[in-house]
N, CA, C and O atoms as a CHARMM CRD file, in Angstrom:
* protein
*
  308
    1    1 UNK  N      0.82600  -1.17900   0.00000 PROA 1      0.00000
    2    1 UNK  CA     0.00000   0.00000   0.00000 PROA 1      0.00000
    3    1 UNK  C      0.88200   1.26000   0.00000 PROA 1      0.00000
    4    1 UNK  O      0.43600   2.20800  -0.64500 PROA 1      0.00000
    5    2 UNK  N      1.85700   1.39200   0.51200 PROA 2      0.00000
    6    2 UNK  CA     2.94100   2.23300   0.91100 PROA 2      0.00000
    7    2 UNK  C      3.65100   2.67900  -0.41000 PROA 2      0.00000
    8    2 UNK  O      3.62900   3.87300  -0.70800 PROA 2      0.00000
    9    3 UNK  N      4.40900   1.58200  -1.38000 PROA 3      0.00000
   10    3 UNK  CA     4.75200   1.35800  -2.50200 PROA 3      0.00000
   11    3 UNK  C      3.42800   2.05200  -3.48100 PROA 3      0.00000
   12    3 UNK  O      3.69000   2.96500  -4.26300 PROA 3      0.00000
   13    4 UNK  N      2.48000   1.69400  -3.38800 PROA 4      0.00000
   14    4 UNK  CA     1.10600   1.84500  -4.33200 PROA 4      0.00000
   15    4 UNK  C      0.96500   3.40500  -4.34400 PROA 4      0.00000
   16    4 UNK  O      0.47100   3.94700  -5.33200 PROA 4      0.00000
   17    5 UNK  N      1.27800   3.94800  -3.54800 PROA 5      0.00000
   18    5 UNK  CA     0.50100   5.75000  -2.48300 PROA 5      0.00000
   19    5 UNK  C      1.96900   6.54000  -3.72100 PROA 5      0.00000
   20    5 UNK  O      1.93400   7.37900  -4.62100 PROA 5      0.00000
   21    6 UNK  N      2.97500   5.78100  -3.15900 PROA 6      0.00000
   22    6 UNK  CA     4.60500   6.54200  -3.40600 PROA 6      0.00000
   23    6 UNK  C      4.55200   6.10000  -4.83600 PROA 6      0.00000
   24    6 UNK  O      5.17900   6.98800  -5.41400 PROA 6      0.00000
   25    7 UNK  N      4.08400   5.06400  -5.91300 PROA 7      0.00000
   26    7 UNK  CA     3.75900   5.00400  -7.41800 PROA 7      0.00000
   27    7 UNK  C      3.25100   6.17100  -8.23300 PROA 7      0.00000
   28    7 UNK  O      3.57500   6.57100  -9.35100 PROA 7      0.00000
   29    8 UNK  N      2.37900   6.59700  -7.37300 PROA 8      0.00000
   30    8 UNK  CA     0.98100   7.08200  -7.72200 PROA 8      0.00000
   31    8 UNK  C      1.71700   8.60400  -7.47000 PROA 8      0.00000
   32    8 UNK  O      1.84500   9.10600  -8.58700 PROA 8      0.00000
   33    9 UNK  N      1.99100   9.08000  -6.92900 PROA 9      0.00000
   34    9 UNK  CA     2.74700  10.87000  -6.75200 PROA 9      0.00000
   35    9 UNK  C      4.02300  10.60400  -7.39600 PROA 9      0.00000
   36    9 UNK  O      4.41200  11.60100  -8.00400 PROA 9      0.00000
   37   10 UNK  N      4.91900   9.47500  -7.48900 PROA 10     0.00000
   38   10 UNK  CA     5.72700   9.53300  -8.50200 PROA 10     0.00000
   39   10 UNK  C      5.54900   9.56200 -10.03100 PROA 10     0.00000
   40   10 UNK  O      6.16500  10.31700 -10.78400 PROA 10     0.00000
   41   11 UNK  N      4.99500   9.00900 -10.25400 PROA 11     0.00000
   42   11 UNK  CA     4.09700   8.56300 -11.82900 PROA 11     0.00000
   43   11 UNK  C      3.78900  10.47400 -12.34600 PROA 11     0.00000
   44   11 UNK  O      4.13100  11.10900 -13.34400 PROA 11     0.00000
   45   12 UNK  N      2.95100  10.87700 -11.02000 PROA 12     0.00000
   46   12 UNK  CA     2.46600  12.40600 -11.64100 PROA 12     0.00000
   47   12 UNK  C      3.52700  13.38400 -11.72300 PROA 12     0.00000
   48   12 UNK  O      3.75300  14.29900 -12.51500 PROA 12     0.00000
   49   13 UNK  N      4.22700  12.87200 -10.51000 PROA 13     0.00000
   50   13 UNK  CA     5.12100  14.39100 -10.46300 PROA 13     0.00000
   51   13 UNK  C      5.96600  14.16600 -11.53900 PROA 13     0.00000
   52   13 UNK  O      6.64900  15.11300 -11.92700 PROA 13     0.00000
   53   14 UNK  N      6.07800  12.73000 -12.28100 PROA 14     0.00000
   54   14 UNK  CA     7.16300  12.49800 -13.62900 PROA 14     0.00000
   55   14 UNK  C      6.44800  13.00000 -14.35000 PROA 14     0.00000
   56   14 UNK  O      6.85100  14.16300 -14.34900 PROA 14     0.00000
   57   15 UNK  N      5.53500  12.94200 -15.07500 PROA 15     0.00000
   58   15 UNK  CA     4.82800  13.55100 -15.76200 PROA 15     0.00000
   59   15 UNK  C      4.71800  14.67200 -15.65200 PROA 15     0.00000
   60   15 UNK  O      5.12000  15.25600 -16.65800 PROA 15     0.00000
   61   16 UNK  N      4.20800  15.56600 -14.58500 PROA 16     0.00000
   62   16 UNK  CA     4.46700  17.13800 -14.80900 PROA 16     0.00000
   63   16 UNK  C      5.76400  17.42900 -15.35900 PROA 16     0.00000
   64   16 UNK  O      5.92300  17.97800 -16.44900 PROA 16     0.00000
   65   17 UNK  N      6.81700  17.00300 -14.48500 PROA 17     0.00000
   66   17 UNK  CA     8.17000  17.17900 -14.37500 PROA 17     0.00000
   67   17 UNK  C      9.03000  17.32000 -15.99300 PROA 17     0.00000
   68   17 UNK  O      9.91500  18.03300 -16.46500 PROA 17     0.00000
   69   18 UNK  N      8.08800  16.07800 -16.49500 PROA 18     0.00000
   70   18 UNK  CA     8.64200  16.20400 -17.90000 PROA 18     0.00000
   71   18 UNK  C      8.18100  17.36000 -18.81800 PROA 18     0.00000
   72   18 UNK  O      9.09100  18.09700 -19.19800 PROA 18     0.00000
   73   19 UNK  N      7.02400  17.62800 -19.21000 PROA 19     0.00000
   74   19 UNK  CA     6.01200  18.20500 -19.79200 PROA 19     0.00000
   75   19 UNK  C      6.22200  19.95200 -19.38600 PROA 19     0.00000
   76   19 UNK  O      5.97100  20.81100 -20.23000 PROA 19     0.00000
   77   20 UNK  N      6.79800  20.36700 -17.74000 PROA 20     0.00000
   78   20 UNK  CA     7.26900  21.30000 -17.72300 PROA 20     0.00000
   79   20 UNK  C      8.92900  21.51600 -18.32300 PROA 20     0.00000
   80   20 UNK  O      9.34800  22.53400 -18.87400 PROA 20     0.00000
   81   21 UNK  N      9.61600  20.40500 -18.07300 PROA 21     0.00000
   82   21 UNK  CA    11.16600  20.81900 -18.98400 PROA 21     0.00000
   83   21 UNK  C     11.21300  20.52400 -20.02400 PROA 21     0.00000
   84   21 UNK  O     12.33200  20.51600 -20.53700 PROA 21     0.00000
   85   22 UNK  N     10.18900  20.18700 -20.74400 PROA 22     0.00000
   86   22 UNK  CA    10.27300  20.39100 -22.02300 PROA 22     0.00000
   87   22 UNK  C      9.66900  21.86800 -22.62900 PROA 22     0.00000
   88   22 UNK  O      9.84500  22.36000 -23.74400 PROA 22     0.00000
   89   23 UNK  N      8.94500  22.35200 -21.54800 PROA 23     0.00000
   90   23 UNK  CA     7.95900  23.66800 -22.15700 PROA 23     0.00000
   91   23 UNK  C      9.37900  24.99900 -21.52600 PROA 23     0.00000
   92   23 UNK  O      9.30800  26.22500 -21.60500 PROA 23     0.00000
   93   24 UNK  N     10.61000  24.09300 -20.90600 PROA 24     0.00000
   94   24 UNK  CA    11.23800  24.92600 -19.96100 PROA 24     0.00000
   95   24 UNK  C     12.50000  25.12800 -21.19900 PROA 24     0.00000
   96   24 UNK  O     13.14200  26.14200 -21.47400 PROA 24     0.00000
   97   25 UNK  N     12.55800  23.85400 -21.75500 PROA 25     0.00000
   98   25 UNK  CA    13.34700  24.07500 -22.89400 PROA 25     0.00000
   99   25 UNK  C     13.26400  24.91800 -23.78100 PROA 25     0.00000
  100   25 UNK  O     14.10400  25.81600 -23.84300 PROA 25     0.00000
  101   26 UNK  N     12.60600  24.86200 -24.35300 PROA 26     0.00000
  102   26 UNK  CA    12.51600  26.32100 -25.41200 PROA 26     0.00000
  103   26 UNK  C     12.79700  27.46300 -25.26100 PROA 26     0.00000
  104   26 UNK  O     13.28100  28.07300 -26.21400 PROA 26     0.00000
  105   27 UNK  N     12.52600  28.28500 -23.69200 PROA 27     0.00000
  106   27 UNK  CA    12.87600  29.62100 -22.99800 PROA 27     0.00000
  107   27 UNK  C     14.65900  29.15700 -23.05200 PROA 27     0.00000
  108   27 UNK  O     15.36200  30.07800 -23.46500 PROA 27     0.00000
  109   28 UNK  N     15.46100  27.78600 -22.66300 PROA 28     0.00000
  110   28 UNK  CA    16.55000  27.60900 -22.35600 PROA 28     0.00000
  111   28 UNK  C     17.07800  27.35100 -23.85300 PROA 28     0.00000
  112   28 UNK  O     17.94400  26.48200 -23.95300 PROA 28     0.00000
  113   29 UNK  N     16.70600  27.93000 -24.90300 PROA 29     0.00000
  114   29 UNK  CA    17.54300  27.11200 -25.94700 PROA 29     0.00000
  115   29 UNK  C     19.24800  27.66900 -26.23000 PROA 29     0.00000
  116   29 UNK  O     20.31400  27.17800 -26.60100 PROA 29     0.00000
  117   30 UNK  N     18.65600  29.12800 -25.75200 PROA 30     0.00000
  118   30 UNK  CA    19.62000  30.05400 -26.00200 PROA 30     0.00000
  119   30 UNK  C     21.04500  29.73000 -24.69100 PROA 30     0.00000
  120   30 UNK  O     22.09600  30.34100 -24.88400 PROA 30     0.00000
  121   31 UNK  N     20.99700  29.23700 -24.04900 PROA 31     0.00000
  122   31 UNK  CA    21.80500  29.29700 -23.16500 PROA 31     0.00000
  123   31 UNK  C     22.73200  27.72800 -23.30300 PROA 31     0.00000
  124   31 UNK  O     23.89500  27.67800 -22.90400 PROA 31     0.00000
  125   32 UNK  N     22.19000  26.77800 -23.77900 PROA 32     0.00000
  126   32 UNK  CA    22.67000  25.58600 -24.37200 PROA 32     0.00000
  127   32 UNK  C     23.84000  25.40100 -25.50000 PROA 32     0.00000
  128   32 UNK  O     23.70300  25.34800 -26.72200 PROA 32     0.00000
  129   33 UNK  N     24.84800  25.33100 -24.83700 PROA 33     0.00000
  130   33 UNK  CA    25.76900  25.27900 -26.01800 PROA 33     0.00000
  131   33 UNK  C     26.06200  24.05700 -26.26800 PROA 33     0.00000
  132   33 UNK  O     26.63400  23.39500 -25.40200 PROA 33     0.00000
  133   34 UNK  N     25.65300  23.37300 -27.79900 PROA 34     0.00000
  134   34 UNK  CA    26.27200  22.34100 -27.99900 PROA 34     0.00000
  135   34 UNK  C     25.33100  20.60500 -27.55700 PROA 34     0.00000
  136   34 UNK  O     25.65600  19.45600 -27.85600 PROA 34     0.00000
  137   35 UNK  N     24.27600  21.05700 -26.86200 PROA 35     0.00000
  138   35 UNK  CA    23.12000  20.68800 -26.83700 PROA 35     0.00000
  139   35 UNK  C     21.89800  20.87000 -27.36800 PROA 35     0.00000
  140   35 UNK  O     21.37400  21.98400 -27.36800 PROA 35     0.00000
  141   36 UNK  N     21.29400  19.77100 -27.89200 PROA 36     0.00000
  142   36 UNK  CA    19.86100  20.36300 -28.57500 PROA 36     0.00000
  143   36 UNK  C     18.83200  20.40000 -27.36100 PROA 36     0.00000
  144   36 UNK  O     19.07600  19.64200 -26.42300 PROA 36     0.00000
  145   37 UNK  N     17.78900  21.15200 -27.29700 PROA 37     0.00000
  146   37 UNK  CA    16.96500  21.61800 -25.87100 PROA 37     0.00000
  147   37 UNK  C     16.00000  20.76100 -25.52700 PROA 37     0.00000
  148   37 UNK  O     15.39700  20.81300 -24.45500 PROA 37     0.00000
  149   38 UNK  N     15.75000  19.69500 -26.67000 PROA 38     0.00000
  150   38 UNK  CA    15.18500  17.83200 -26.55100 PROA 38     0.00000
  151   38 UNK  C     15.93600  17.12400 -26.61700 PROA 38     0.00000
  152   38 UNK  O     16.02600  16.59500 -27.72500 PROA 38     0.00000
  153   39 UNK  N     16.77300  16.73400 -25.71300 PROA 39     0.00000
  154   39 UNK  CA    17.83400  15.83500 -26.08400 PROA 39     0.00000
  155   39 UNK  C     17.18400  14.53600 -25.07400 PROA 39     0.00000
  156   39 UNK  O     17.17400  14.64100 -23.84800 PROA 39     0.00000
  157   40 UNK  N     16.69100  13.40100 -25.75000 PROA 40     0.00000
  158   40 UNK  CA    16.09600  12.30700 -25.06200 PROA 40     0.00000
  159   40 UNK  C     16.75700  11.61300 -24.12900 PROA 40     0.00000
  160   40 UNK  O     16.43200  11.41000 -22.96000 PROA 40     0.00000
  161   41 UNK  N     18.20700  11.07800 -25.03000 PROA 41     0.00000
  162   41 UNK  CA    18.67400  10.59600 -23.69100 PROA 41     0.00000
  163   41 UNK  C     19.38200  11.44000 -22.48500 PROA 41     0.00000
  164   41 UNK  O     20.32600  10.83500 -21.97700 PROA 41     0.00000
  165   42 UNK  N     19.10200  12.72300 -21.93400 PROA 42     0.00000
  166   42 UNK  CA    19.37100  13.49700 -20.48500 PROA 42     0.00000
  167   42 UNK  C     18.31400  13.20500 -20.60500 PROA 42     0.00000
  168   42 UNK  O     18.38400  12.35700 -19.71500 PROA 42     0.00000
  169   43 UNK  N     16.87700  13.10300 -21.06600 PROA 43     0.00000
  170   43 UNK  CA    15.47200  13.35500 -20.05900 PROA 43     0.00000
  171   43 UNK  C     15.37900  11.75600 -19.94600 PROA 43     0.00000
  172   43 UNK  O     14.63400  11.22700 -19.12100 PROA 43     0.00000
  173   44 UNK  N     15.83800  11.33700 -20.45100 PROA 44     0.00000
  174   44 UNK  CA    15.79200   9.79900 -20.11600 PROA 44     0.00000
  175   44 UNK  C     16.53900   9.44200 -18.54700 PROA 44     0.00000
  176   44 UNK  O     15.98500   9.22100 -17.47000 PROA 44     0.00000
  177   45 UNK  N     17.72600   9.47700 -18.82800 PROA 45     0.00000
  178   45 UNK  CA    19.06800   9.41800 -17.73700 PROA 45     0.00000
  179   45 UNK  C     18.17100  10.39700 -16.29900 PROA 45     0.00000
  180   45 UNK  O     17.82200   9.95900 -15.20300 PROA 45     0.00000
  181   46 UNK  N     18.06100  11.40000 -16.70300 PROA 46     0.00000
  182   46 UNK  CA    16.99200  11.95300 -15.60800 PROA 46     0.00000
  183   46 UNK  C     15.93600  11.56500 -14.68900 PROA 46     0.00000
  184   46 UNK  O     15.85400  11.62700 -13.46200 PROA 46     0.00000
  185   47 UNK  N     14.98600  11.06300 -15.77900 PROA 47     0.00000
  186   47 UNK  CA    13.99000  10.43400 -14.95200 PROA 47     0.00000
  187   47 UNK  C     14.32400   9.19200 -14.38700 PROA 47     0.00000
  188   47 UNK  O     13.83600   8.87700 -13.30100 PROA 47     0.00000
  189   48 UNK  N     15.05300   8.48900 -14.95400 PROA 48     0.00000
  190   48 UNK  CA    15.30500   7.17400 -14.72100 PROA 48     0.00000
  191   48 UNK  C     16.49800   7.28900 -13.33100 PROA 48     0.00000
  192   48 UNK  O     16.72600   6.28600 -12.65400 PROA 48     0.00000
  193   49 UNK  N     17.07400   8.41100 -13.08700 PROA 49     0.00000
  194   49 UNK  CA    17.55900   8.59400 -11.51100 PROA 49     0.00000
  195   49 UNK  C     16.91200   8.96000 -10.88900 PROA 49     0.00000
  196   49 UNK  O     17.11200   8.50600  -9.76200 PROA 49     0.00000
  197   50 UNK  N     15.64400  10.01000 -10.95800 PROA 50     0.00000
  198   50 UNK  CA    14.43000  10.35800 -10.06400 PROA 50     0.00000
  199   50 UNK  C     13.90300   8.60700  -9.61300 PROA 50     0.00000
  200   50 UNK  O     14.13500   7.84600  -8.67400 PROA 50     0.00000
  201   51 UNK  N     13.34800   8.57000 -10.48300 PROA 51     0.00000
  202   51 UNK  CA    12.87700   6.87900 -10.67600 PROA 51     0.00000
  203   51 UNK  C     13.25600   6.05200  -9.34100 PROA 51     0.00000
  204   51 UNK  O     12.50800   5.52600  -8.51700 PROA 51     0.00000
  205   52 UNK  N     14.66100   6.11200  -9.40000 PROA 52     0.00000
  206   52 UNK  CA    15.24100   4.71700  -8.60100 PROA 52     0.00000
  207   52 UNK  C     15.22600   5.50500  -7.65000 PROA 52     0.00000
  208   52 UNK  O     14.19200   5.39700  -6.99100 PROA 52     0.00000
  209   53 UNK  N     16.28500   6.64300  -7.10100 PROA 53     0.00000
  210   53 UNK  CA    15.84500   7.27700  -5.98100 PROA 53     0.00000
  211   53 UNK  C     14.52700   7.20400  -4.92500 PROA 53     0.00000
  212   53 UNK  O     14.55000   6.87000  -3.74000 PROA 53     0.00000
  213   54 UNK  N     13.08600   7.73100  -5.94200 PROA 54     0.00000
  214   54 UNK  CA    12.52600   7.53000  -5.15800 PROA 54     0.00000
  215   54 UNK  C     11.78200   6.39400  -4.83400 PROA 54     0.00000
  216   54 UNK  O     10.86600   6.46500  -4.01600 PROA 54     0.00000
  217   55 UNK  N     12.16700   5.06500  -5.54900 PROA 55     0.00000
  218   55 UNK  CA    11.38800   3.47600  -5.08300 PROA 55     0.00000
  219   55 UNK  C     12.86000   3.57100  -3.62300 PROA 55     0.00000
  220   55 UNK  O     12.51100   3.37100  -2.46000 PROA 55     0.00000
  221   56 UNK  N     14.00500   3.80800  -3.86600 PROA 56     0.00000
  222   56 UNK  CA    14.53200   3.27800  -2.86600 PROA 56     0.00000
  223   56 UNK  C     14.31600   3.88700  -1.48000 PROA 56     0.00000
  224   56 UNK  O     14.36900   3.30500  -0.39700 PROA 56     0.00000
  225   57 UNK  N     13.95000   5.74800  -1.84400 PROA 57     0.00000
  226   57 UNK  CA    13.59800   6.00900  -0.67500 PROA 57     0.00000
  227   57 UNK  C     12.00000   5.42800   0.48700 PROA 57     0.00000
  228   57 UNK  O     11.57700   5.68300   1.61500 PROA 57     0.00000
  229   58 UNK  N     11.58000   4.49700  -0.77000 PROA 58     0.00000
  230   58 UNK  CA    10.18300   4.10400  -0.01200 PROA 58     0.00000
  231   58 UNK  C     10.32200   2.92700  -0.18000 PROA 58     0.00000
  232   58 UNK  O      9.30700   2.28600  -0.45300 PROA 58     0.00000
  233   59 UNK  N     11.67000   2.19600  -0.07600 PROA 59     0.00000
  234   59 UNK  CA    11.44800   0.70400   0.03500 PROA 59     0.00000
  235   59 UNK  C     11.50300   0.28600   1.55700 PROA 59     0.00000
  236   59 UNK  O     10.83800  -0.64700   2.00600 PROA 59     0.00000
  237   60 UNK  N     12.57200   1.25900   2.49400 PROA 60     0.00000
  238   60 UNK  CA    12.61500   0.80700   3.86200 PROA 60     0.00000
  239   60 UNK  C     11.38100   0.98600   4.41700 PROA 60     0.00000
  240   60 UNK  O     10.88400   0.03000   5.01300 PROA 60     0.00000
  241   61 UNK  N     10.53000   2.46300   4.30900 PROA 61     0.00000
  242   61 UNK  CA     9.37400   2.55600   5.01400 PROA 61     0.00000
  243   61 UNK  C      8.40400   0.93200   5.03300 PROA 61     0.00000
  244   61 UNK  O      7.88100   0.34900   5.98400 PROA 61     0.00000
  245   62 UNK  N      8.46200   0.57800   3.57500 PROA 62     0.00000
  246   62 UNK  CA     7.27000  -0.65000   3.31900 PROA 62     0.00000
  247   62 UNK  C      7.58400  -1.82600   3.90500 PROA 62     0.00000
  248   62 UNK  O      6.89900  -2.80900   4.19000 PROA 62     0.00000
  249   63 UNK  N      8.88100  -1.53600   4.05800 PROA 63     0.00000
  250   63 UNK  CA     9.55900  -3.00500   4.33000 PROA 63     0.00000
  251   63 UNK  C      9.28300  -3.04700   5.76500 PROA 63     0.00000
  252   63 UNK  O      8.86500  -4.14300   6.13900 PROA 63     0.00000
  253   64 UNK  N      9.41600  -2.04400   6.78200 PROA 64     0.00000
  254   64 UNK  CA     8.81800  -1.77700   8.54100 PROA 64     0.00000
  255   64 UNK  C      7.80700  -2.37100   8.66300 PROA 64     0.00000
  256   64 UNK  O      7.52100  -3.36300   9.33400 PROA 64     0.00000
  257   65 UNK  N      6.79000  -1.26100   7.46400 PROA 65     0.00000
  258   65 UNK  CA     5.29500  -1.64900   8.00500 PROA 65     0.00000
  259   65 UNK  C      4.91500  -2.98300   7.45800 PROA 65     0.00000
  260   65 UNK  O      3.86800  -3.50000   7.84700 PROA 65     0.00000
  261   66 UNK  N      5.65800  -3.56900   6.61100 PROA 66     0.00000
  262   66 UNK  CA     5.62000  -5.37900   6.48000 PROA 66     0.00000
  263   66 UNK  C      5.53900  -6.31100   7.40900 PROA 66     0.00000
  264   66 UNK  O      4.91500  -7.37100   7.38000 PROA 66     0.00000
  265   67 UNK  N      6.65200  -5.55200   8.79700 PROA 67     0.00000
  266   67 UNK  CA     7.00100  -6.50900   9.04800 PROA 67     0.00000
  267   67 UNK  C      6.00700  -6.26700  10.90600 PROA 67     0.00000
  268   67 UNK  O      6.14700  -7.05800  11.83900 PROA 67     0.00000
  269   68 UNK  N      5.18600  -5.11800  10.94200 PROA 68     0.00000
  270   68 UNK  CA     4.40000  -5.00000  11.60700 PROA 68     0.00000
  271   68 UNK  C      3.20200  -5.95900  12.06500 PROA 68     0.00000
  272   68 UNK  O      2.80100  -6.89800  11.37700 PROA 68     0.00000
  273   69 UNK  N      2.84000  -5.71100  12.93300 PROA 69     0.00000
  274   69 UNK  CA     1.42000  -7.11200  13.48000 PROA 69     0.00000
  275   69 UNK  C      0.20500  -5.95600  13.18000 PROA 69     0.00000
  276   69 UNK  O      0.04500  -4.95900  13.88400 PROA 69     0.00000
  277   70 UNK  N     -0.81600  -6.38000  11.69700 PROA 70     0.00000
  278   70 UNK  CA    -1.85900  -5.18200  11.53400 PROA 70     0.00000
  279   70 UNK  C     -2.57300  -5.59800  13.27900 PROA 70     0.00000
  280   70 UNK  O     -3.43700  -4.72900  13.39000 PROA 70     0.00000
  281   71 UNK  N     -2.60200  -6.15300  14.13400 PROA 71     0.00000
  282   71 UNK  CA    -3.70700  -5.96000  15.27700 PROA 71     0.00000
  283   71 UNK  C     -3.15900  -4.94700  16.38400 PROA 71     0.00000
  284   71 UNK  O     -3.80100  -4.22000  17.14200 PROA 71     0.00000
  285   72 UNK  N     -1.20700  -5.18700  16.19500 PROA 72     0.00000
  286   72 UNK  CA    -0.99000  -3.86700  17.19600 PROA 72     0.00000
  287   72 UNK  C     -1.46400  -2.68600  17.08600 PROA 72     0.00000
  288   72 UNK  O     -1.94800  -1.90500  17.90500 PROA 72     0.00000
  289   73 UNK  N     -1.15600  -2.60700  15.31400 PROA 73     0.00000
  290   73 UNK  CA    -0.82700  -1.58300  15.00900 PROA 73     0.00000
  291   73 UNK  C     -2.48900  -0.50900  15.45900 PROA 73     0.00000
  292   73 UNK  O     -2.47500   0.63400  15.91600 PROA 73     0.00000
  293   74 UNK  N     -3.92200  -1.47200  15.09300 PROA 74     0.00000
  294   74 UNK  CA    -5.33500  -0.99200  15.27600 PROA 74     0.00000
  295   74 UNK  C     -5.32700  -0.36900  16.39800 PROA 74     0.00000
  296   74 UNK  O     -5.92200   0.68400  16.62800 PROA 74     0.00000
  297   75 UNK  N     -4.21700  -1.38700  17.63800 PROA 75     0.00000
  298   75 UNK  CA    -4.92700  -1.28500  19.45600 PROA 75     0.00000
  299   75 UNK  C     -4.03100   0.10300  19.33900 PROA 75     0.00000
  300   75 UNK  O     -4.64200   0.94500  19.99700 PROA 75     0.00000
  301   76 UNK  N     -3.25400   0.48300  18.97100 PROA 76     0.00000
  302   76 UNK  CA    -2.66800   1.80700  19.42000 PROA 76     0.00000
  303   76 UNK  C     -3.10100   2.84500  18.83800 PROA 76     0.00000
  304   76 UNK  O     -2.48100   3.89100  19.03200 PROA 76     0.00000
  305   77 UNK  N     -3.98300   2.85100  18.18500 PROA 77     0.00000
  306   77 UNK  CA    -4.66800   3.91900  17.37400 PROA 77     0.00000
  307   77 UNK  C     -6.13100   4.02200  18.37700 PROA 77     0.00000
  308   77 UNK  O     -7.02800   4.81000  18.08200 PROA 77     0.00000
């Protein structure tokens, strides 16, 4: 569920994320030397380190509440 929540705001914020640096590119063309301002593989290499970053930052959380008892967890609430 943890994994599912952290998919789901990753998935969007990639999607904005892209869709704005690409609309960010065009204002930046001028400052690019030697780069074209779509260059696939940086937005590739990019996302794909956002990507892993953030499954790894939400693999320990899932992996805790895995290893939790769901009946403690009810009585303390």
């Amino acid at each position: 569920m943890i994994l599912e929540e952290a998919g789901w705001l990753l998935g969007s914020g990639v999607g904005v994320g892209i869709v704005l640096s690409l609309a960010g590119a065009r204002a930046a063309k001028s400052l690019l030397y030697g780069l074209t301002p779509y260059d696939p593989l940086t937005l590739f290499a990019a996302t794909t380190l956002i990507v892993m970053i953030a499954i790894s930052a939400n693999f320990s959380p899932a992996q805790e509440a895995s290893k939790l008892n769901p009946n403690v967890a009810l009585r303390e609430e």
